[in-house]
C-alpha positions, 0 to 999 in steps of 0.5 A, a space after each residue: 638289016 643294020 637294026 637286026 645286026 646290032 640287036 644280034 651285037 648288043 644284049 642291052 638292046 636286044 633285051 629292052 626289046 625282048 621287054 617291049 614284046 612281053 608287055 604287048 603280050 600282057 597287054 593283048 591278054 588283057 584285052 576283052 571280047 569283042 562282043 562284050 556290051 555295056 550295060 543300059 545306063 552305064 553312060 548316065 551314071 558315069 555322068 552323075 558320078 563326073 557331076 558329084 565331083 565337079 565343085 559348085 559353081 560360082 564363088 563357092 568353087 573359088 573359095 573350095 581350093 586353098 590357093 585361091 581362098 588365099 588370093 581372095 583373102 590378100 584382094 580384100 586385106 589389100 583394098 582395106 589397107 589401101 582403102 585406110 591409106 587414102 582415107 587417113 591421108 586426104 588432105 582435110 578442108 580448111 575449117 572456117 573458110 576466111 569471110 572477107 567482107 565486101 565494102 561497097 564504095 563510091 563511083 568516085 572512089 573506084 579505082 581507075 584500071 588503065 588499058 595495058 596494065 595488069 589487073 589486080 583481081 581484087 579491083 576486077 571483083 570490086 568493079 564487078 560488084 559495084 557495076 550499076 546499068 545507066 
């Protein structure tokens, strides 16, 4: 009832109305029989027509949009770029390794390491090298 009073009231309201009931009308003139058929393969060729349209598959399809052409592109300057950075950059080896040489010594000349010092590598290397079984 508050409905029909306000549409009776309001001519905005009432006339949105009067637009919707004309549209249906439209719409159910537009309507077809209820008897109509579809002809025989009707199904198969809107499928044909739905796989002409859809892009290949596989890489090509991404490279078919603009979008992601640009984004393949930036991926590869990018790894280049970074690819360029390490490699300009790696810390080179030294050139000739420094060759020191290994003097052999006497038992008698070995330095005496004490229990509870240090030790020097190097005297541990000679030890090491001059080590004989008994």
């Amino acid at each position: 009832d508050e409905v029909s009073r306000h549409l009776d009231t309001c001519a905005e309201c009432s006339g949105e109305i009067e637009l919707l009931r004309s549209h249906a009308q439209m719409l159910q003139a537009l309507r077809s029989p209820a008897d109509m058929e579809v002809r025989a393969g009707f199904y198969a060729r809107v499928m044909d027509r739905i796989d002409a349209q859809r892009p290949a598959d596989g890489w090509m399809s991404l490279l078919q949009s603009a979008f992601a052409f640009r984004i393949a592109l930036a991926s590869v300057v990018l790894t280049l770029l970074v690819g360029t950075y390490l490699f300009t950059n790696e810390e080179q080896p030294p050139a000739v390794a420094q060759q020191q040489e290994l003097r052999l010594i006497h038992e008698d000349q070995m330095p005496m390491i004490e229990v509870g010092q240090p030790r020097d590598p190097d005297s541990v290397l000679v030890s090491l090298a001059s080590y004989r079984e008994q």
